[in-house]
Structure formats: C-alpha cells, structure tokens
ZAFI-523816 format. One record per residue: x, y, z of N, C-alpha, C in turn; residue in three letters. Coordinates in Angstrom, 3 decimals, always signed. Layout:
// residues N
[pt [X Y Z] [X Y Z] [X Y Z] "ala"]
...
// end
This chain:
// residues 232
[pt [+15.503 +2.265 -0.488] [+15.021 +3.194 -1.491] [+15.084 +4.613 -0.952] "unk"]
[pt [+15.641 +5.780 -1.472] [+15.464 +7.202 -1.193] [+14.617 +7.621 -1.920] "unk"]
[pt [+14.038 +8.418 -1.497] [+12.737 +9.464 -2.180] [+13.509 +11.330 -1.882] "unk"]
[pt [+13.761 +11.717 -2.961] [+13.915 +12.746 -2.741] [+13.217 +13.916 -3.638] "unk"]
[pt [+12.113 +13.462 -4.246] [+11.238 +14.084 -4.818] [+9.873 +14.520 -4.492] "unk"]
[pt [+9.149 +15.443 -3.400] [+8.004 +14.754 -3.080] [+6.753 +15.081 -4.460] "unk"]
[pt [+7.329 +15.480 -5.554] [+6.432 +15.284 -6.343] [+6.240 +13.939 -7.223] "unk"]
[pt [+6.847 +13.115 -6.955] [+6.869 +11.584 -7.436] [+5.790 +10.644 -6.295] "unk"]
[pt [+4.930 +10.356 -6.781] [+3.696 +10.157 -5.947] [+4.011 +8.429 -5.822] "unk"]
[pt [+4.197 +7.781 -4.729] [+4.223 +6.721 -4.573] [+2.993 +5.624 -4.206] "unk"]
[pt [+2.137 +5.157 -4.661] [+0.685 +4.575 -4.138] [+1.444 +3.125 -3.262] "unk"]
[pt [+2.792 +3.282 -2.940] [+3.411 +1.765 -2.211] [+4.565 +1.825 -2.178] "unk"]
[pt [+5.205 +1.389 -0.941] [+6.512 +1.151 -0.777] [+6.963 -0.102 -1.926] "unk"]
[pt [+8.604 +0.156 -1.991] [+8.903 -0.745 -2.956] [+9.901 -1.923 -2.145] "unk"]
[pt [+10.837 -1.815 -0.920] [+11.194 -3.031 -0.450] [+10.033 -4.038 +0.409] "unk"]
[pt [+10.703 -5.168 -0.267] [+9.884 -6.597 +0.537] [+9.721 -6.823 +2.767] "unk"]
[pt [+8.833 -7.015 +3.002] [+9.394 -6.905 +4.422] [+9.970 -8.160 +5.202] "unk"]
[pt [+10.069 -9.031 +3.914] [+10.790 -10.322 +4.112] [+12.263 -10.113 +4.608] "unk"]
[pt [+12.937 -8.657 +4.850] [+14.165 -8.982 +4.652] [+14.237 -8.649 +5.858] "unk"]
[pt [+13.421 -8.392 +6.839] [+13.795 -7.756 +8.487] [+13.239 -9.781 +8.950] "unk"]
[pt [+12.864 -10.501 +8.482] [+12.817 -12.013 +8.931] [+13.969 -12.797 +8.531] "unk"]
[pt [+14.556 -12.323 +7.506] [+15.897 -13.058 +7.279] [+16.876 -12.405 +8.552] "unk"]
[pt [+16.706 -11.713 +8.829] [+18.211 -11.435 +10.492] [+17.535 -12.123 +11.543] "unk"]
[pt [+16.386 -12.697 +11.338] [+15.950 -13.788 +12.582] [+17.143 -14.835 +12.493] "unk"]
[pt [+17.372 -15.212 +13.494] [+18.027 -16.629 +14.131] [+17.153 -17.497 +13.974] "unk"]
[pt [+17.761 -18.635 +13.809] [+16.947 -20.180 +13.673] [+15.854 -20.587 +14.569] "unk"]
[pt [+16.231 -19.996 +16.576] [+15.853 -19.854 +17.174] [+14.690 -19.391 +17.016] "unk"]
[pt [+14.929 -17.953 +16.630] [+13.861 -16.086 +16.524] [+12.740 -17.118 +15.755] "unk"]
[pt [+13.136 -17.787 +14.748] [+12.274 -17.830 +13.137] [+10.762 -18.887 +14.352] "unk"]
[pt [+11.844 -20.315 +14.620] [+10.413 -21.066 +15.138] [+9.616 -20.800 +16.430] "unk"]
[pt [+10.474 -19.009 +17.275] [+9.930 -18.622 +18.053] [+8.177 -17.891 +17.050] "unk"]
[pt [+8.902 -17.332 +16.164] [+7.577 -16.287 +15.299] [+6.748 -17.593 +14.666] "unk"]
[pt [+7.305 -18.829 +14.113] [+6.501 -19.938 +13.809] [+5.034 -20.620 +14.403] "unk"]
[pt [+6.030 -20.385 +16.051] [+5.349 -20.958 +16.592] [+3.915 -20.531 +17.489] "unk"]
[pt [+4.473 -18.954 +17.096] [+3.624 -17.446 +17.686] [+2.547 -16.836 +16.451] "unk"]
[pt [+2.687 -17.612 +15.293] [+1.404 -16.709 +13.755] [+0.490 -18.269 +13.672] "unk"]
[pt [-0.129 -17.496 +13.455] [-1.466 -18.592 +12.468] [-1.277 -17.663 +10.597] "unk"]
[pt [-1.617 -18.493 +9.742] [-1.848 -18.215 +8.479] [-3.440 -18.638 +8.068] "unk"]
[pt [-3.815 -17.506 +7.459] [-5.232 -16.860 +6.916] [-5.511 -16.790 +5.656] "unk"]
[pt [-6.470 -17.678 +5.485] [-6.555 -17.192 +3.993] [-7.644 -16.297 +3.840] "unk"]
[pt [-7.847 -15.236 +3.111] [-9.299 -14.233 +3.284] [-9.496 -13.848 +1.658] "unk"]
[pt [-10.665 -14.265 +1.526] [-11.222 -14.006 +0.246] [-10.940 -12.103 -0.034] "unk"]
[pt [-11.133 -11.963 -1.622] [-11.073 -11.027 -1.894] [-12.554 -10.123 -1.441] "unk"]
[pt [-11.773 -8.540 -0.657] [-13.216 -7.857 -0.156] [-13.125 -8.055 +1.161] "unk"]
[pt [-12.596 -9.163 +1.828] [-12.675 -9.196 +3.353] [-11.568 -8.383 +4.111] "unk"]
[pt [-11.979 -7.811 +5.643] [-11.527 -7.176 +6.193] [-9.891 -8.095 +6.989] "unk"]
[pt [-8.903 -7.048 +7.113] [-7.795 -7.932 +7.210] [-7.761 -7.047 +8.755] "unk"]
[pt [-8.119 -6.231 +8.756] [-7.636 -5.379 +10.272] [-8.653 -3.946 +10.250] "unk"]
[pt [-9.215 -3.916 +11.529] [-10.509 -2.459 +11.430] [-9.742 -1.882 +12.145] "unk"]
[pt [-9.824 -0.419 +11.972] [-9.465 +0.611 +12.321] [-10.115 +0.807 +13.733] "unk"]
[pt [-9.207 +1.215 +14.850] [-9.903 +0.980 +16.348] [-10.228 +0.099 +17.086] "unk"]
[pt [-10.116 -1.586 +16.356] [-9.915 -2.689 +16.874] [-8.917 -2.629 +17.298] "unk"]
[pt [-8.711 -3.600 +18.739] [-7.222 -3.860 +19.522] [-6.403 -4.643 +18.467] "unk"]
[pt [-5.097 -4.277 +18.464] [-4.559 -4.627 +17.664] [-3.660 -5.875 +18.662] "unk"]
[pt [-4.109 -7.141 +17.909] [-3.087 -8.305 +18.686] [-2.340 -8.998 +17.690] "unk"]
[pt [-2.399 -8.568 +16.531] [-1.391 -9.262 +15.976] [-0.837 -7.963 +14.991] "unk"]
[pt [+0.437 -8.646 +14.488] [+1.012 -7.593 +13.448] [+0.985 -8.506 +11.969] "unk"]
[pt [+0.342 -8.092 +10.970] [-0.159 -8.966 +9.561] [+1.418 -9.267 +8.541] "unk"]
[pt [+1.706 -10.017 +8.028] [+2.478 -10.202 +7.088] [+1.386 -10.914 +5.919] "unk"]
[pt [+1.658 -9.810 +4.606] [+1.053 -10.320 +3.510] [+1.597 -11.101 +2.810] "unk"]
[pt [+1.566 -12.120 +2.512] [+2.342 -13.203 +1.989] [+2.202 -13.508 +0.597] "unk"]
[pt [+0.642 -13.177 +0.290] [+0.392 -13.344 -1.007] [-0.634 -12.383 -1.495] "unk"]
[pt [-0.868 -11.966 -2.565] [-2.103 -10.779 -2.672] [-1.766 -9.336 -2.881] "unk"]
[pt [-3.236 -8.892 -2.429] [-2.978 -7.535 -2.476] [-4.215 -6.468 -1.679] "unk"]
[pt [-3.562 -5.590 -1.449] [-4.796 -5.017 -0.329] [-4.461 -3.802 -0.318] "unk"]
[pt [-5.471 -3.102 +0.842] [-5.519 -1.437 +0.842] [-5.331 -1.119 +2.101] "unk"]
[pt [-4.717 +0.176 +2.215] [-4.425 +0.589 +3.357] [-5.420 +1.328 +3.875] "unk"]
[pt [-5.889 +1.957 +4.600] [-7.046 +3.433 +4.541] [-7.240 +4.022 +5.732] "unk"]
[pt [-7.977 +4.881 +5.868] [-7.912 +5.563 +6.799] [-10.105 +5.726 +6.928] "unk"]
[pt [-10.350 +5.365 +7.625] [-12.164 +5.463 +7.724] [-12.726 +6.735 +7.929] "unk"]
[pt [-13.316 +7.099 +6.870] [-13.893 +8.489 +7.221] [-15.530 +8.887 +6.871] "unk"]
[pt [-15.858 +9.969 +7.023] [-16.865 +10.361 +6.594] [-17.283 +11.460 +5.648] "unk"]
[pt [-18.047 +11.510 +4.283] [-18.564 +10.397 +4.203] [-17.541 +9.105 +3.058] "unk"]
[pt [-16.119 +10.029 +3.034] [-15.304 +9.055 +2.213] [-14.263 +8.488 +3.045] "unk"]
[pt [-13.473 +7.300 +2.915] [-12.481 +6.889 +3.300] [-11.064 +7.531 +1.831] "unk"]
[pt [-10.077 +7.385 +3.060] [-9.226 +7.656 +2.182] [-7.664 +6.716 +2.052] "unk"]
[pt [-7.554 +6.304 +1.000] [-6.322 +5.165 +0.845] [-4.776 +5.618 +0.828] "unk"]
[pt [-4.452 +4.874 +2.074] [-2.886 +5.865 +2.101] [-2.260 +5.137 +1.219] "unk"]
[pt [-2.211 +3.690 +1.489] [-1.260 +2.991 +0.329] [-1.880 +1.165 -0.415] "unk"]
[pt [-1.123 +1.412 -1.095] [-1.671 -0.155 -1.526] [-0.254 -1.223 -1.609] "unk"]
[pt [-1.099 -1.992 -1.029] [+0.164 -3.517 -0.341] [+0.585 -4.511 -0.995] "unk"]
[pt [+1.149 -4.689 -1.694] [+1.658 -6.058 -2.310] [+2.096 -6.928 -1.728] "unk"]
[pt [+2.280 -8.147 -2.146] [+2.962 -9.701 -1.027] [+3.968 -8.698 -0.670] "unk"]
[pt [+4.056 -9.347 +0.440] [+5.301 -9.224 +1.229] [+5.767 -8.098 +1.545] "unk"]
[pt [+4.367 -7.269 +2.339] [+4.146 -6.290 +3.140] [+3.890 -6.415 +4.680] "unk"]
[pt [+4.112 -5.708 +5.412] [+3.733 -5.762 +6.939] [+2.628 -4.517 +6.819] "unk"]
[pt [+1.691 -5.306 +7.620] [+0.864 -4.475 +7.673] [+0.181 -4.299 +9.483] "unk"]
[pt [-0.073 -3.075 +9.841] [-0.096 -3.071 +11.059] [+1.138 -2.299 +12.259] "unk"]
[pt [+2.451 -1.737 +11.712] [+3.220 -1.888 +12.060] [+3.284 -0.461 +12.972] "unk"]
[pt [+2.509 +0.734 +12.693] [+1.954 +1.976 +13.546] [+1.461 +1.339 +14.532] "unk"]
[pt [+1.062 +0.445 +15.027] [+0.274 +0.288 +16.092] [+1.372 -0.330 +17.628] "unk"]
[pt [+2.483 -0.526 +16.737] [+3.834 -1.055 +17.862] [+3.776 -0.155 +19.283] "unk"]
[pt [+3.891 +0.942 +19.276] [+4.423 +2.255 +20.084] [+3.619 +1.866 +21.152] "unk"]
[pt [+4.092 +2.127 +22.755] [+3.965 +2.178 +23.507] [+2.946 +2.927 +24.084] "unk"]
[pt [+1.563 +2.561 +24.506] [+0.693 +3.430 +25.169] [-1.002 +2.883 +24.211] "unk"]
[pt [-0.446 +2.439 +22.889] [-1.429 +2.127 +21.725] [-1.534 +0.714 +22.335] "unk"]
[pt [-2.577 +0.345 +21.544] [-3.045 -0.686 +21.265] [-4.436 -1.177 +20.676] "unk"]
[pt [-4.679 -0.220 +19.423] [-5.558 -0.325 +18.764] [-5.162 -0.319 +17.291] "unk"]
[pt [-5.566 -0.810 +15.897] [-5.059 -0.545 +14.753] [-5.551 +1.036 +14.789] "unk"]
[pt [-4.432 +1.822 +13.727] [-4.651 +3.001 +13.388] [-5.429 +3.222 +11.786] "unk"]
[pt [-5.186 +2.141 +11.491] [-6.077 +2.074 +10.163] [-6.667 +0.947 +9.595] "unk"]
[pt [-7.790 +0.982 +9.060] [-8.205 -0.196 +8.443] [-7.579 -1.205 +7.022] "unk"]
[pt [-7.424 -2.467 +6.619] [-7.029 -2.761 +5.676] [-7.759 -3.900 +5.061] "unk"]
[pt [-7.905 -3.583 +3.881] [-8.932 -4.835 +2.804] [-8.300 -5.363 +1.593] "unk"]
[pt [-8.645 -6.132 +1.625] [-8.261 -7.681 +0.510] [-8.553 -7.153 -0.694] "unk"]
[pt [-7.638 -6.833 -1.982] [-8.298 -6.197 -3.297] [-8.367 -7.617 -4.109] "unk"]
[pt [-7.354 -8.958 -3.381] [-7.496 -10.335 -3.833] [-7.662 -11.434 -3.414] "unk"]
[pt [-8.143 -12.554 -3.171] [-7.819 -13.336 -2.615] [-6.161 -13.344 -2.218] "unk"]
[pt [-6.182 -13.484 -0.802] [-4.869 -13.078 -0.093] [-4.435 -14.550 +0.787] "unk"]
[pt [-3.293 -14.240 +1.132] [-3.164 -15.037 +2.287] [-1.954 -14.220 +3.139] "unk"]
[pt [-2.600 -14.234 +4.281] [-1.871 -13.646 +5.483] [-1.473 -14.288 +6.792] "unk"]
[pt [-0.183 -14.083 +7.257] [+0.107 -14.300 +8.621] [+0.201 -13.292 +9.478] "unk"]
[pt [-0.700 -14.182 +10.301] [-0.938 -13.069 +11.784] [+0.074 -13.441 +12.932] "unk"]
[pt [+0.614 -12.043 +13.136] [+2.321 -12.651 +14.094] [+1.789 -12.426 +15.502] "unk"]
[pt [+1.426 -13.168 +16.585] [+1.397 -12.561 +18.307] [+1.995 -10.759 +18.488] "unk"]
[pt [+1.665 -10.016 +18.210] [+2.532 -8.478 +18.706] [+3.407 -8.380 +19.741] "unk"]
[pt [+2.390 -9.054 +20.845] [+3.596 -8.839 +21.724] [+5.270 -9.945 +21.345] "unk"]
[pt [+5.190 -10.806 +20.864] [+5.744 -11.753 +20.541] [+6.637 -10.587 +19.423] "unk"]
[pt [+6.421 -10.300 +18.113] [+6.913 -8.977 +17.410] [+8.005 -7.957 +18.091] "unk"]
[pt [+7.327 -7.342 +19.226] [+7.815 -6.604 +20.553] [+9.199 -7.344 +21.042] "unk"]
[pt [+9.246 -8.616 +21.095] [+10.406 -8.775 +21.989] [+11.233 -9.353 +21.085] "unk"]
[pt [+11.032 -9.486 +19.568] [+12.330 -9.975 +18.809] [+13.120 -8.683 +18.570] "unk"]
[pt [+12.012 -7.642 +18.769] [+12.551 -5.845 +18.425] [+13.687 -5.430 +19.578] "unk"]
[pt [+13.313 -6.128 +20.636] [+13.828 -5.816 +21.782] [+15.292 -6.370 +22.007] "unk"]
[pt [+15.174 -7.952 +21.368] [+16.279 -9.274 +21.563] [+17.117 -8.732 +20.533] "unk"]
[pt [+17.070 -8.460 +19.112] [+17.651 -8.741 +17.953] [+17.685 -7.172 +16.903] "unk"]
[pt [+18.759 -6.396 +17.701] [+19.069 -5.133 +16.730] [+19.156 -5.066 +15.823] "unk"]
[pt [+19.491 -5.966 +14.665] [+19.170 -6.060 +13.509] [+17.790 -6.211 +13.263] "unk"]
[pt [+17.189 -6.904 +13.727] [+15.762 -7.483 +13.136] [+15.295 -6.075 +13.369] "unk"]
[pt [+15.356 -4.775 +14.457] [+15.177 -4.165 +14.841] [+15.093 -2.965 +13.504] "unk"]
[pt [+16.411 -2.819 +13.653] [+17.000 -1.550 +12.509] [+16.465 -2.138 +11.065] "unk"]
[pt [+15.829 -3.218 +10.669] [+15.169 -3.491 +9.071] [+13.728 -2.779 +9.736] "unk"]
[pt [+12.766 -3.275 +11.084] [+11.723 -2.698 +11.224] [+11.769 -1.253 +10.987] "unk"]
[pt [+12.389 -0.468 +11.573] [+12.552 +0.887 +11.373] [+12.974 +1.520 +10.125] "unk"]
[pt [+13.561 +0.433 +9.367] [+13.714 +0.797 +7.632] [+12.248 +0.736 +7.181] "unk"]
[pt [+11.862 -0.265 +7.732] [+10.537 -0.514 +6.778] [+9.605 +0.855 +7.151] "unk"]
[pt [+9.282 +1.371 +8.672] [+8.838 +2.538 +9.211] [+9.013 +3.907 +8.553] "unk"]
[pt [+10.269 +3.919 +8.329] [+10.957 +5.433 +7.814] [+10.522 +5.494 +6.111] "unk"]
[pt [+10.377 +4.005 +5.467] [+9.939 +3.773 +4.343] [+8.503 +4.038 +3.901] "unk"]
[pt [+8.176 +3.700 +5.014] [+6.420 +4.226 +4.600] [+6.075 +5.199 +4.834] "unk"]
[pt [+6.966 +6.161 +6.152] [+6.886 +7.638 +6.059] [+6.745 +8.609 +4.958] "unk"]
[pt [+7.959 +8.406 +4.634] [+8.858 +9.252 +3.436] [+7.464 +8.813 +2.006] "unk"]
[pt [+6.986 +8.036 +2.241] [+5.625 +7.488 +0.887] [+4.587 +7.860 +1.044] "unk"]
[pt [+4.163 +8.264 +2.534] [+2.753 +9.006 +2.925] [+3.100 +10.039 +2.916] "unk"]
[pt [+4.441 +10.739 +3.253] [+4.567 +12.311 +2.602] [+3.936 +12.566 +1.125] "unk"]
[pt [+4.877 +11.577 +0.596] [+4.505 +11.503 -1.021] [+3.236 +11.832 -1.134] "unk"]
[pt [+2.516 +10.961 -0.937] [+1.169 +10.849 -1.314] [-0.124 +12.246 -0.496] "unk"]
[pt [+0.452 +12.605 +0.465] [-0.048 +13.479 +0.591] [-0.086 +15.114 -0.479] "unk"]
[pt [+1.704 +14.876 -0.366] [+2.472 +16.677 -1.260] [+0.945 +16.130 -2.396] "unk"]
[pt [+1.105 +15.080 -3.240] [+0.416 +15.244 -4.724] [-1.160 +15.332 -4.218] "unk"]
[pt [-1.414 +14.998 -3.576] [-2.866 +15.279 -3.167] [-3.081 +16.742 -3.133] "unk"]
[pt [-2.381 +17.199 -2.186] [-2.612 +18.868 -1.852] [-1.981 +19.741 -2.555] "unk"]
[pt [-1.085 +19.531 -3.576] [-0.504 +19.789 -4.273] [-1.093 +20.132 -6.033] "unk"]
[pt [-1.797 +18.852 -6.314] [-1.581 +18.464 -7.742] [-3.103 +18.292 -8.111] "unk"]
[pt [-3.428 +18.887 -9.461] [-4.529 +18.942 -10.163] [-5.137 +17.482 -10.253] "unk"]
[pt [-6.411 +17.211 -10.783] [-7.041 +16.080 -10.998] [-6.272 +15.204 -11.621] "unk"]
[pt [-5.894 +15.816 -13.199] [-5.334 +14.964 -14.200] [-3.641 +14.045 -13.462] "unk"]
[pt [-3.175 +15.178 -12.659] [-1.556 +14.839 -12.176] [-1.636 +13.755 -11.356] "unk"]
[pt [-3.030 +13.884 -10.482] [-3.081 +13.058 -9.038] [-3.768 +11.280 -9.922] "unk"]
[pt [-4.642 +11.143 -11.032] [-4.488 +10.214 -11.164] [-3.449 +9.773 -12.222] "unk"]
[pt [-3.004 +10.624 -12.853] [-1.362 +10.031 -13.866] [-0.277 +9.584 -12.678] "unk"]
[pt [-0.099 +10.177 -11.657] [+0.300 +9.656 -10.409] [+0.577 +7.959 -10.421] "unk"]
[pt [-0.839 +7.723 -9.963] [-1.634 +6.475 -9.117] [-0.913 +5.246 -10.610] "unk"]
[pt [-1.980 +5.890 -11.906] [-1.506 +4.622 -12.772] [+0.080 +4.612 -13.139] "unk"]
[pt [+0.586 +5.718 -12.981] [+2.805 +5.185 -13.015] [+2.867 +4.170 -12.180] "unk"]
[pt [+2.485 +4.549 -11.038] [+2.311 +3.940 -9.358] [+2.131 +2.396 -9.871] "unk"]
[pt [+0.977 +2.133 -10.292] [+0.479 +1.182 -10.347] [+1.296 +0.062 -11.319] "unk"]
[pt [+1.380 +0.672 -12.490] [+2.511 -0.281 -13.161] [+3.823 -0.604 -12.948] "unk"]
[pt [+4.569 +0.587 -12.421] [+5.747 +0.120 -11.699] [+6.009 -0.668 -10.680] "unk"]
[pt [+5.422 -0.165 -9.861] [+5.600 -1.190 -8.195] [+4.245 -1.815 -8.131] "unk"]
[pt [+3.128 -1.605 -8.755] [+2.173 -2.853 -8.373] [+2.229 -4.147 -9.528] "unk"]
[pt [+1.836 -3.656 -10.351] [+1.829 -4.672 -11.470] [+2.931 -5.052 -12.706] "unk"]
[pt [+4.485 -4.397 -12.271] [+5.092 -4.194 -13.114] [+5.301 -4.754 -14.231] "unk"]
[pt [+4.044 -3.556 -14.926] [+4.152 -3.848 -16.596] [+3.541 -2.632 -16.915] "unk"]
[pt [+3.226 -2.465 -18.432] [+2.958 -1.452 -19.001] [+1.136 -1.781 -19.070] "unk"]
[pt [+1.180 -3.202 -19.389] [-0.202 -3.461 -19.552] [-0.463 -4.566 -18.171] "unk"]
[pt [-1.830 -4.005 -17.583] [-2.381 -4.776 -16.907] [-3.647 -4.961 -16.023] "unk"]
[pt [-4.153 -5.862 -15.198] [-5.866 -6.017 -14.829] [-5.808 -5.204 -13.886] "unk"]
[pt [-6.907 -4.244 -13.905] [-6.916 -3.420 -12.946] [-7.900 -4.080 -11.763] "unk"]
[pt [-7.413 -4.796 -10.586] [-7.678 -5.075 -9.591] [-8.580 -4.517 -8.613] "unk"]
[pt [-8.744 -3.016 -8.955] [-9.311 -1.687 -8.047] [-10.497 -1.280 -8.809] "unk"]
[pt [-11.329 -0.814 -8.177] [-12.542 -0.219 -8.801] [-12.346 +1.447 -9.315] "unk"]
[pt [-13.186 +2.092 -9.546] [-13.190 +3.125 -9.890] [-13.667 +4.109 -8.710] "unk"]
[pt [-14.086 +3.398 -8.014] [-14.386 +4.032 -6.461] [-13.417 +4.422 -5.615] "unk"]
[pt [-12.525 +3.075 -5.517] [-10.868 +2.813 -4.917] [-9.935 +3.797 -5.897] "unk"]
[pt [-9.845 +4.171 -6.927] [-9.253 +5.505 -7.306] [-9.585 +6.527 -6.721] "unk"]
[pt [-10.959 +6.898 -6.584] [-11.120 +7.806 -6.655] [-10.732 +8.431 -4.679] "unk"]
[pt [-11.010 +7.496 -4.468] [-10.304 +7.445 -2.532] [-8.833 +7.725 -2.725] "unk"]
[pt [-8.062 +6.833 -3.643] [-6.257 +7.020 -3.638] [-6.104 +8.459 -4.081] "unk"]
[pt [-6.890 +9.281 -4.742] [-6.849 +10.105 -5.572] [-7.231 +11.499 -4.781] "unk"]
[pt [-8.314 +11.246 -3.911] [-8.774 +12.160 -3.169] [-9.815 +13.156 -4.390] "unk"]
[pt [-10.712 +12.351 -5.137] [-11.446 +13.065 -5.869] [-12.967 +11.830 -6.295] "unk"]
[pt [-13.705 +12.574 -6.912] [-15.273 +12.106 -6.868] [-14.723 +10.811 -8.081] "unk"]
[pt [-15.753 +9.887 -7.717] [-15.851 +8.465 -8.666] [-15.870 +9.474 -10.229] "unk"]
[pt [-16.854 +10.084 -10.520] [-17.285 +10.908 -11.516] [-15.992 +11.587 -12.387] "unk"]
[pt [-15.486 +12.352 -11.378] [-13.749 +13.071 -12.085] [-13.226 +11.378 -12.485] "unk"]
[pt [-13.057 +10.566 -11.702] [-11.783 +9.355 -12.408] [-12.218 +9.196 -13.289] "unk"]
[pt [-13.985 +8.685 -13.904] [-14.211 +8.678 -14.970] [-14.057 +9.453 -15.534] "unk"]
[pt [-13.798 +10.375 -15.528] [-13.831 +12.051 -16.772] [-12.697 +11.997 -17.039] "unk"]
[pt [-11.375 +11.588 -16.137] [-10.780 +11.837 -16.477] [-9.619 +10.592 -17.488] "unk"]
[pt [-10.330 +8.990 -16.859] [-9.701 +8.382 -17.806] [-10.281 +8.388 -19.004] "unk"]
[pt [-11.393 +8.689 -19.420] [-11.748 +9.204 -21.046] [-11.009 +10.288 -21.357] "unk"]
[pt [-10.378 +10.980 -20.840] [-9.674 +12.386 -21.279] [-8.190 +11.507 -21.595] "unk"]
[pt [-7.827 +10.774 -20.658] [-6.437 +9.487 -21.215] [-6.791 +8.917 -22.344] "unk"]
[pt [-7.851 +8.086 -22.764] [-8.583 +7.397 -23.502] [-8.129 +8.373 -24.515] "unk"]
[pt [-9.005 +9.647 -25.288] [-9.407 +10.187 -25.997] [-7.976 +11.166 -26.430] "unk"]
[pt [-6.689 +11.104 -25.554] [-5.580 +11.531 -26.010] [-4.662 +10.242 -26.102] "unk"]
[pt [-5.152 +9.540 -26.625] [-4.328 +7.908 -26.636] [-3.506 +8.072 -25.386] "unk"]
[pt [-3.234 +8.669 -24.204] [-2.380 +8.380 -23.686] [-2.503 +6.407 -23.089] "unk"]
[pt [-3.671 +6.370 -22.739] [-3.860 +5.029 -22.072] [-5.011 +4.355 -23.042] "unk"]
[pt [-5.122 +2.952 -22.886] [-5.724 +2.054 -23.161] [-6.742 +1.456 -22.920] "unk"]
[pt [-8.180 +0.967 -22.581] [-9.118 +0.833 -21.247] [-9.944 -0.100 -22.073] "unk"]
[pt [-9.968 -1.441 -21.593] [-10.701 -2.696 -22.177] [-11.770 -3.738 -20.963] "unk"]
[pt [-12.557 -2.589 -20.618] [-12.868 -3.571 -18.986] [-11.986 -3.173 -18.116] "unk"]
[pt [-11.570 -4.284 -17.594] [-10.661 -4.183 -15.834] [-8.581 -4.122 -17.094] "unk"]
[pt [-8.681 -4.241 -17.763] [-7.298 -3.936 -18.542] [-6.939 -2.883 -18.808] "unk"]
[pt [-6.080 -2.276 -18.524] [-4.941 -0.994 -19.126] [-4.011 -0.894 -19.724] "unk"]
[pt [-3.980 -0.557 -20.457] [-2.889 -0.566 -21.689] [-1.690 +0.839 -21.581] "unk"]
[pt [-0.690 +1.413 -20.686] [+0.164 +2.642 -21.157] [+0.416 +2.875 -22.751] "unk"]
[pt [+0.161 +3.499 -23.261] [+0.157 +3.685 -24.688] [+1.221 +5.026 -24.824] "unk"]
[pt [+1.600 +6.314 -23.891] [+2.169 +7.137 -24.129] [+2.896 +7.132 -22.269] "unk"]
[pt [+3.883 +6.700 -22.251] [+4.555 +6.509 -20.677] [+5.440 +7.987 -20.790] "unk"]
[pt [+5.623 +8.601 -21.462] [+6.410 +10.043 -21.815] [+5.457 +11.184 -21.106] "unk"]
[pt [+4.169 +10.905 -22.173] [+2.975 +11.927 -21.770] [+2.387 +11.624 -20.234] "unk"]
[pt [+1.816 +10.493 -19.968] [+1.551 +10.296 -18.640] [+2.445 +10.965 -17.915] "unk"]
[pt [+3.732 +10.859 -18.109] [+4.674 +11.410 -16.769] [+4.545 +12.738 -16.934] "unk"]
[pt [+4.472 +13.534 -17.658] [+4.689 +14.801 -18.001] [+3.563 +15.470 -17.286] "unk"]
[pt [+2.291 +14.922 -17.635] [+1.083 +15.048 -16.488] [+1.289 +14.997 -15.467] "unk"]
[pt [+1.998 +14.121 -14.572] [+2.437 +13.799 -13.678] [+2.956 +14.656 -12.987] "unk"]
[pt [+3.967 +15.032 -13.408] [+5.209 +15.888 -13.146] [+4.568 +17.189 -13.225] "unk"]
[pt [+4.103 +17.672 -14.419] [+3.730 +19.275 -13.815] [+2.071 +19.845 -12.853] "unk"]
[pt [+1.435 +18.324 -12.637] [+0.174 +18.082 -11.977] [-0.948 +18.480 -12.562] "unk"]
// end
C-alpha cells in the first residue's frame, strides 16, 4: 500500500501480516510452531504492557485490539489491529527489550505468542521473511505519520470524520456497522475530550450525515463525511 497523502488519516494498516509467514520454509514454519503458544484473551484484557520485557512478538489471529501509548492523565491510540496483525514488532531493535506500547482486546481475541528471540533468527536466516518484516515496519510508519499530520493538523469535526472512514473501510468494511469501541476509545484515537465525540456525533446525527442506534452506525452521506475529512 502507498500513502501519499498525509491528510488521509489511517486508524490501521491495511496488509495482512500473514504474508511475511508464507516465505517461511516448511522447516522455518514448525521451527515458529514449535516456538508460539496460542491465547485466547477475553475482550478488555491486556495483550502486552507498555515497559514489560518484551519475550514474545504477538500475531493476532482473530479479533481486534488497540494499540496505545500510556499516558497521563490520557492514553493515546496510535492504531487499531485487525486479525492478522503483528503486534509488538518496535520492540525487535537491538539494545531494547521492553514493549514500547501497550495493547488491549476490543474482542474476544485469539493470539499467538512467537519466542522473539526465535522471530530474531528467522530475520537473520531468511531475507525474504526479512524484507515482508520491514514492509510491514515501513507500513506502520508511513500510518503513524498519518495519524499524527490529522491530529495536529485537523479540527474536531475532520479528526473524527477521519476515524469513522477509517473504521468502515479497513476495520469493518461496510457502510453500516457495531461499533466495537467506546466513546472514550474515540475520543483517545481522536486526541479530544469524551464530551467533543459526543457533540460531535450529534452534529453527524443532526446533519444526517451518519446514523447512531446504540453500538450501530449507519454512513448515510459518505460524500459529506469525506469532505469533512478532507478540509478538517
């Protein structure tokens, strides 16, 4: 995927990280088999704390979760993970060995936890497996730019018309769907008070742009949303 817009706000990378395990060898695969345990963690539970030693590297297999960064007195969400994400993968580099950020379960999930150092030496053995890791790296770069430009960049209304494009395209792709996230968890992706998300999805509400039935969303005007979007 290229990004050459940084006003197109990405809340998630869009390739699978399944495809840096397909250049494993038959060998590589029941070496990593034989090196993960698989987790199942209720929705809400912690998948990796921020400043814990990091000994494994996470593959999300099923679910969905948050990326973040721990702060005071707000945390702030760099990205949100769909199956078949790696999660953990900043913490590789030489000299580290702690997670750099925390990550939580928005569903009942299931995850595999890979040995790191074990991670480390397929990077080392297998240049391909290698050059997809560093796709996946340069991929989440180029998306935390993103998400920063519209933060520091872009008015209330832009930064959450943002998040819900975000959300229907690469999270839930559809026009209508359950919103998984609280109104709290916006307001962290968003970098603004619980209070503004509410103000401001009644201001969607009350210009039909969107739909709001409980935890359901309805896009009702995908023209107007973007246009918000786009000029912030």
């Amino acid at each position: 995927m290229v990004i050459s817009d940084y006003s197109i706000n990405n809340c998630t990378v869009d390739s699978p990280a399944v495809s840096c395990f397909d250049t494993l060898s038959e060998e590589e695969k029941e070496i990593v088999r034989k090196n993960q345990i698989d987790i199942n963690y209720r929705k809400g539970e912690i998948i990796c704390k921020q400043g814990s030693f990091a000994s494994h590297i996470m593959y999300l297999r099923e679910g969905l979760a948050k990326i973040y960064l721990e702060g005071k007195p707000k945390n702030l969400i760099i990205k949100i993970a769909p199956s078949n994400q790696l999660i953990g993968l900043p913490s590789l580099f030489d000299g580290n060995n702690t997670f750099l950020y925390s990550s939580m379960t928005y569903l009942d999930s299931k995850v595999s936890l890979i040995d790191i150092n074990v991670f480390k030496q397929l990077l080392r053995r297998n240049a391909n497996f290698a050059s997809e890791v560093i796709n996946i790296l340069n991929e989440n770069t180029v998306q935390t730019y993103s998400r920063f430009f519209c933060l520091t960049r872009k008015q209330l209304h832009g930064r959450l018309a943002d998040i819900i494009i975000c959300l229907s395209q690469r999270i839930f792709k559809a026009e209508t769907f359950d919103l998984a996230i609280s109104r709290s968890d916006l307001a962290e992706l968003t970098g603004m008070s619980t209070e503004s998300v509410i103000r401001i999805i009644k201001d969607f509400k009350d210009d039909k742009i969107i739909q709001v039935s409980g935890k359901n969303i309805k896009i009702l005007d995908y023209e107007k949303l973007r246009k918000i979007s786009e000029v912030g």
